[in-house]
Structures are given as C-alpha cells and as structure tokens.
DSSP file (Angstrom, degrees, kcal/mol; ACC not computed):
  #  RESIDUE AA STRUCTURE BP1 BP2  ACC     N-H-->O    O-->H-N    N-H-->O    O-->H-N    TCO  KAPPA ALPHA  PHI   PSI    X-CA   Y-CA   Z-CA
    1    1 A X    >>        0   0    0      0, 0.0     3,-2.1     0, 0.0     4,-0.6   0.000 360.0 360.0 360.0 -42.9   23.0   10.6    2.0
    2    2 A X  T 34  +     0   0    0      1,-0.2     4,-0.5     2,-0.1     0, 0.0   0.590 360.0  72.9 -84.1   5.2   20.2   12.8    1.4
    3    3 A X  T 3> S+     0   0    0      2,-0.1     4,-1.6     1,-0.1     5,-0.2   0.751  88.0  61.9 -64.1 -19.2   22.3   14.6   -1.5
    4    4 A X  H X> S+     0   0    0     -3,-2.1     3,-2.4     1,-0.3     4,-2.1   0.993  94.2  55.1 -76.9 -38.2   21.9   11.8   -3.8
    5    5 A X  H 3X S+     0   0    0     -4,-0.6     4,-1.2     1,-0.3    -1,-0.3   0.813 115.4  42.0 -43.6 -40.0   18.0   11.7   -4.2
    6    6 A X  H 34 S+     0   0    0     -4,-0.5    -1,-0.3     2,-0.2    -2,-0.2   0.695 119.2  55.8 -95.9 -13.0   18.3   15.8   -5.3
    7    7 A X  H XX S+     0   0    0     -3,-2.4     3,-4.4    -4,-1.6     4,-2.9   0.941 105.4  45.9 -59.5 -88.7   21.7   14.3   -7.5
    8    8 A X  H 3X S+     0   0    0     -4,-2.1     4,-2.5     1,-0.3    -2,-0.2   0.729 111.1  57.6 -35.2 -39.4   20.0   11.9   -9.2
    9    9 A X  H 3< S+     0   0    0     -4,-1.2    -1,-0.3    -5,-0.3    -2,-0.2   0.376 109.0  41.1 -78.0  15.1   17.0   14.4  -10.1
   10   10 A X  H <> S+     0   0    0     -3,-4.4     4,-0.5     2,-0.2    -2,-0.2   0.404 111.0  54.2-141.6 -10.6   18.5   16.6  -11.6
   11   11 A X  H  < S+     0   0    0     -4,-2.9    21,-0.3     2,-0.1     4,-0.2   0.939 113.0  48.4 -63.4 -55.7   21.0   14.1  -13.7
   12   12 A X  T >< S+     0   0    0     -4,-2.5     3,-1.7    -5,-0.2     7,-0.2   0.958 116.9  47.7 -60.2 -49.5   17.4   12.3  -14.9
   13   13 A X  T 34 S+     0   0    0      1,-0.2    -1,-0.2    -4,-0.1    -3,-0.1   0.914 109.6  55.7 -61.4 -27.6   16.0   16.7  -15.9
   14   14 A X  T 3< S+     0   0    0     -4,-0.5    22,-3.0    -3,-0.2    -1,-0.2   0.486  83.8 118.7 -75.0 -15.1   18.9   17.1  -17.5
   15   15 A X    <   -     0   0    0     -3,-1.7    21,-0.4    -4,-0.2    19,-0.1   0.369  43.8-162.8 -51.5-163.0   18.6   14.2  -19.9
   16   16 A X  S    S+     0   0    0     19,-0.1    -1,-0.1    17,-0.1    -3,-0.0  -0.107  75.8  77.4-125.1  -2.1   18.7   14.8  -23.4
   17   17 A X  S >  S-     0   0    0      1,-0.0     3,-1.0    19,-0.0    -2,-0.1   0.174 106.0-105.6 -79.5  20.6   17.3   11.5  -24.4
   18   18 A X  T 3  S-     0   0    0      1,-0.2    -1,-0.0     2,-0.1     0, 0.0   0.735  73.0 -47.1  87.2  34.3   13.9   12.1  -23.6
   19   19 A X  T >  S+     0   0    0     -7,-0.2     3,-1.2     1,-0.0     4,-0.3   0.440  99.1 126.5  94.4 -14.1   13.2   10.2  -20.5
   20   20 A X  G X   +     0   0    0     -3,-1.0     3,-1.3     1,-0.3    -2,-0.1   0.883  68.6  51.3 -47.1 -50.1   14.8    7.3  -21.9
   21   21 A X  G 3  S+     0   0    0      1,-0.2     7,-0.3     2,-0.2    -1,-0.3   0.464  90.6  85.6 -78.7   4.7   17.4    6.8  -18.5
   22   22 A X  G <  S+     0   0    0     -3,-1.2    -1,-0.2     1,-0.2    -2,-0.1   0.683 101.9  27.5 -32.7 -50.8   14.3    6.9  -16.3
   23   23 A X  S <  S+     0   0    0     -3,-1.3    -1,-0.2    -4,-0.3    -2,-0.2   0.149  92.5 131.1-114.1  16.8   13.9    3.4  -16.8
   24   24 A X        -     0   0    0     -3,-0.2     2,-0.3    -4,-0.1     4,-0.3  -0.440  55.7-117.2 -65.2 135.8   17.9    2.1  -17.5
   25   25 A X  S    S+     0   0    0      1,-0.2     2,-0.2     2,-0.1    -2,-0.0  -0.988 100.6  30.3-114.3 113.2   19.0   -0.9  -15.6
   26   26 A X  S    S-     0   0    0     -2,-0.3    -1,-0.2     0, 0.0    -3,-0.1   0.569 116.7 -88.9 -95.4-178.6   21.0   -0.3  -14.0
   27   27 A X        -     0   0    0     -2,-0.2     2,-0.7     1,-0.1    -2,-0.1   0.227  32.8-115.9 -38.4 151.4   20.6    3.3  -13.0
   28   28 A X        +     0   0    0     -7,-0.3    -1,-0.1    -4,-0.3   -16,-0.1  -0.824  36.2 171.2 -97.1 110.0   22.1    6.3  -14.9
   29   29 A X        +     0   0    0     -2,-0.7     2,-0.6     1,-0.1    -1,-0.1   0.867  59.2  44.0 -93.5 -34.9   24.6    8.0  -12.7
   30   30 A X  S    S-     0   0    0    -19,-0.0    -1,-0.1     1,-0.0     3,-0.1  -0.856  89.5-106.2-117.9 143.9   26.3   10.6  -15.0
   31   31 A X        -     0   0    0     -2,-0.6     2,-0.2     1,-0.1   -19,-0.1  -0.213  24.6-112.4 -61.7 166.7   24.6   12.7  -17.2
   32   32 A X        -     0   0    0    -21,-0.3     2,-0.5     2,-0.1     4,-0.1  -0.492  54.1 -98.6 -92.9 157.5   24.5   12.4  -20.8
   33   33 A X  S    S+     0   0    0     -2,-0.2     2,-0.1     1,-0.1   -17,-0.1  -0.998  99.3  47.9-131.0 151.9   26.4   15.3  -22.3
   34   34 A X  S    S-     0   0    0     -2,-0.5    -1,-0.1   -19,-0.1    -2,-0.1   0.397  93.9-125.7 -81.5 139.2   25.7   18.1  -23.6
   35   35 A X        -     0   0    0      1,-0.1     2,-0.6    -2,-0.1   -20,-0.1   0.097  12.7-132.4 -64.8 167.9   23.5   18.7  -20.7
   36   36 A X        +     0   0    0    -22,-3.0    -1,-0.1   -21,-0.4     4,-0.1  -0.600  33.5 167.6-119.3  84.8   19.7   19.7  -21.9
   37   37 A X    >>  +     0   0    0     -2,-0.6     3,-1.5     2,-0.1     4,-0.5   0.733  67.3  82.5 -82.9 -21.1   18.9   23.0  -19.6
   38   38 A X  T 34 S+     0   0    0      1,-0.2     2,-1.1     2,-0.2     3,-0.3   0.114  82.3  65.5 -37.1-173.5   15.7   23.4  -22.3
   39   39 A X  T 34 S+     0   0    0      1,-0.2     4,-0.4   -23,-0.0    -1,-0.2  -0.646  91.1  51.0-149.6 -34.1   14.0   20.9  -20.2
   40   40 A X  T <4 S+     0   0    0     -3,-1.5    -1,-0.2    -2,-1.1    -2,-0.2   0.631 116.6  43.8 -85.2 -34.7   13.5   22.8  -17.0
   41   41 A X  S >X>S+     0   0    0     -4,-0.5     3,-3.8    -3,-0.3     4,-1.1   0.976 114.0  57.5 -76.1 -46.0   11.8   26.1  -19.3
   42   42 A X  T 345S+     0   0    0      1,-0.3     4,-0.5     2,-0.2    -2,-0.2   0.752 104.5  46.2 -34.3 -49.0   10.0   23.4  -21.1
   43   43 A X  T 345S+     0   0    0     -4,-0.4    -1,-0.3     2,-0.2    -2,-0.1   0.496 112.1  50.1 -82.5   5.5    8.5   22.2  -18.1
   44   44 A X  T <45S+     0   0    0     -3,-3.8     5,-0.5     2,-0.1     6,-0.2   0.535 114.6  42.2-104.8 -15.4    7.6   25.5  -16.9
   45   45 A X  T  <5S+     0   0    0     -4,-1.1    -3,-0.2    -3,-0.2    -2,-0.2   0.295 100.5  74.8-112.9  22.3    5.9   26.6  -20.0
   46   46 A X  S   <S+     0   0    0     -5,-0.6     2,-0.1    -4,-0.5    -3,-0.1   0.995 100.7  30.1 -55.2 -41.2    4.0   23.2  -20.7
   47   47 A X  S    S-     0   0    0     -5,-0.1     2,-1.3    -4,-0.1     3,-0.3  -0.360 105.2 -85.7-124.1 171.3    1.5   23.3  -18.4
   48   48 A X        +     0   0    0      1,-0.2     4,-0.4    -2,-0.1    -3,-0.1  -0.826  59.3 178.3 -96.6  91.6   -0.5   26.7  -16.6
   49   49 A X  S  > S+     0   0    0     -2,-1.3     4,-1.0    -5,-0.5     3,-0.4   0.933  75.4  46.5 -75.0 -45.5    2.7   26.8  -13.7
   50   50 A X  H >> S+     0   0    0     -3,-0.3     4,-2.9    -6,-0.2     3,-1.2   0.987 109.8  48.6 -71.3 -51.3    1.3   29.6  -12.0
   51   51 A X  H 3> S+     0   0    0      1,-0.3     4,-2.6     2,-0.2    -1,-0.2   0.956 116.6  47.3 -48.4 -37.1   -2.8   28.4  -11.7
   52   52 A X  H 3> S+     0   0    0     -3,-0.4     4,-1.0    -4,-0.4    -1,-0.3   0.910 112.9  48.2 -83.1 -20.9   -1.2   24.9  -10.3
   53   53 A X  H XX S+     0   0    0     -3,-1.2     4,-2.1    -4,-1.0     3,-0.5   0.898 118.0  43.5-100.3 -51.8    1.4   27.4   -7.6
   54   54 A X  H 3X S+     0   0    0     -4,-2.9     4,-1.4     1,-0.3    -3,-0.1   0.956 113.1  53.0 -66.5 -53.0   -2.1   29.4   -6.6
   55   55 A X  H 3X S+     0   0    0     -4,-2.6     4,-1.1    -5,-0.5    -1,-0.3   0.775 113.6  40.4 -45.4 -38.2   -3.9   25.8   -6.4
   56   56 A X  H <X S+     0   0    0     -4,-1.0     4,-2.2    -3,-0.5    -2,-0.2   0.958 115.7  49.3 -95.0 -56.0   -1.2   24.3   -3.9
   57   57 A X  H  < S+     0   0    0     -4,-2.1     4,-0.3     2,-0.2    -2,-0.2   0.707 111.0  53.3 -59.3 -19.1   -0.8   27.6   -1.7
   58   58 A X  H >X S+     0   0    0     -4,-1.4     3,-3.8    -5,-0.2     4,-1.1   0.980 118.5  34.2 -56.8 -99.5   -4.8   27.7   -1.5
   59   59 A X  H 3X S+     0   0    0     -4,-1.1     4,-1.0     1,-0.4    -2,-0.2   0.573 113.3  59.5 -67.5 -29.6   -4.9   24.1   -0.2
   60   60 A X  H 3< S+     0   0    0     -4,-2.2    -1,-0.4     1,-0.2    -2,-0.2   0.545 112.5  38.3 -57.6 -14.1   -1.8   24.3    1.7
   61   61 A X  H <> S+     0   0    0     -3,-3.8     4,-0.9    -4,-0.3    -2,-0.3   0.581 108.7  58.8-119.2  -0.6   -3.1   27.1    3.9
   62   62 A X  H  X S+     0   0    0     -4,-1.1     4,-2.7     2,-0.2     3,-0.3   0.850 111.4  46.5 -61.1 -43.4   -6.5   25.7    4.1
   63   63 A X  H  X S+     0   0    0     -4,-1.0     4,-0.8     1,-0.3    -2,-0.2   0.431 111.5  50.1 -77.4 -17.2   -4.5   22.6    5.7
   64   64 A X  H  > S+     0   0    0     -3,-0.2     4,-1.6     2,-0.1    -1,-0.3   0.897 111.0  51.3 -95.0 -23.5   -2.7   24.7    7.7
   65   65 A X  H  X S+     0   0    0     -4,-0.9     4,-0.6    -3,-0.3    -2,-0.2   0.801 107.5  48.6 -59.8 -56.4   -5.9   26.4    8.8
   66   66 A X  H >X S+     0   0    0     -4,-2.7     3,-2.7     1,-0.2     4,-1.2   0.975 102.9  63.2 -61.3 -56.2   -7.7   23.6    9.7
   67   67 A X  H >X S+     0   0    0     -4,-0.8     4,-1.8     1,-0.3     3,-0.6   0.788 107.4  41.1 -24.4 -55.3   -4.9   22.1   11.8
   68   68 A X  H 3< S+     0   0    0     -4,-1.6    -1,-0.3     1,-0.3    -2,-0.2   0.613 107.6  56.5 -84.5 -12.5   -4.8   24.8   14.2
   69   69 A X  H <X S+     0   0    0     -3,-2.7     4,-0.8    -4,-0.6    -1,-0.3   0.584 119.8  31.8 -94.3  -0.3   -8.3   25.5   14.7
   70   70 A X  H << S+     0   0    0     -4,-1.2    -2,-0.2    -3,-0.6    -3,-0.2   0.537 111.9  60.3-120.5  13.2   -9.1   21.9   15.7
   71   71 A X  T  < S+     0   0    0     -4,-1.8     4,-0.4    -5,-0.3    -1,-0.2   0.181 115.1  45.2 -81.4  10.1   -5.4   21.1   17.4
   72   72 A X  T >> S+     0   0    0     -3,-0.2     4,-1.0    -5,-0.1     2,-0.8   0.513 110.8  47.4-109.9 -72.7   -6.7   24.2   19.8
   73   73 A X  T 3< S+     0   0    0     -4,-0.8     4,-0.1     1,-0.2    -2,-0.1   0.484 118.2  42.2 -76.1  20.7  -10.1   23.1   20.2
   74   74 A X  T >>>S+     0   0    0     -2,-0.8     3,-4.1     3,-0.1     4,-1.5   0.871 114.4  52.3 -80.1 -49.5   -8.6   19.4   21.1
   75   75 A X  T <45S+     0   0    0     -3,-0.6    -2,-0.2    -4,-0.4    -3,-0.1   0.614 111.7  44.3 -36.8 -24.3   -6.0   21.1   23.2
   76   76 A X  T 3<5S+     0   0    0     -4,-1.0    -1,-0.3     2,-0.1    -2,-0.1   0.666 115.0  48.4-107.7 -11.2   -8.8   23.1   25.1
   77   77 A X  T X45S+     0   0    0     -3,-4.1     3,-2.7    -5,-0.4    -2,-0.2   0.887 118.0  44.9 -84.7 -60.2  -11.4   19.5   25.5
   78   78 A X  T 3<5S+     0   0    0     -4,-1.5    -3,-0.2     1,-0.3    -1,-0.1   0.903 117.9  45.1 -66.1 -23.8   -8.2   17.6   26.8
   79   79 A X  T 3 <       0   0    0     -5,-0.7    -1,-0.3     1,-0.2    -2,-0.2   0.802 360.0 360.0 -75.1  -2.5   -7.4   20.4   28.8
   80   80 A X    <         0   0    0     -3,-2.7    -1,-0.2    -4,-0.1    -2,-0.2   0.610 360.0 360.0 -98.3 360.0  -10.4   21.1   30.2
C-alpha cells in the first residue's frame, strides 16, 4: 500500500504534458509515453538545489539539537 504514493509520483515526474495529469479526473495511472526523464535534470537545475540541501541540513540539525538538549533537561527535572 505504501508503494503506490512513490508510483504515482513518479508516473505524475515523468509526464510529458506539462503538469497537465496533475489535475485529470479521474486520476492518471499509466504514464504517458515516451516517458520525459528531462524533467527530473530540469528540476534540479531550475532552482539553487544545493543552497536549498545546505538550508534543510542546517535546520534539520538545529531541530535535532534542540530536541536533545531540552528532552535531557526535562528528563533530568522529572527525574529529579
């Protein structure tokens, strides 16, 4: 069951209509062919990938950071 979600995303990257089957009723199950593999470098050189990968490991270990210094010092008032 939790194949289809990563199925389904990578039928919708794959599109070559341009986003069009995004919004089809009902849903678009098979890809359109010929597949559009162009879509996946296109969306890695659109944008500044690496500055947004530096931005989320920055704030992901900041998050991880905080967690654990105030889950010990709850761990040490309830414990105490």
């Amino acid at each position: 069951m939790s194949a289809f979600p990563l199925y389904y995303m990578l039928v919708l990257a794959m599109d070559k209509r341009g986003g069009v089957a995004i919004m089809a009723w009902p849903p678009v199950m098979t890809p359109y062919w010929p597949l559009q593999w162009d879509n996946f470098i296109y969306a890695l050189t659109a944008v500044d990938f690496g500055l947004y990968t530096i931005n989320s490991t920055i704030v992901a270990t900041l998050v991880v950071v905080g967690t654990i210094l105030s889950s010990a010092v709850a761990g040490f008032v309830f414990g105490g």
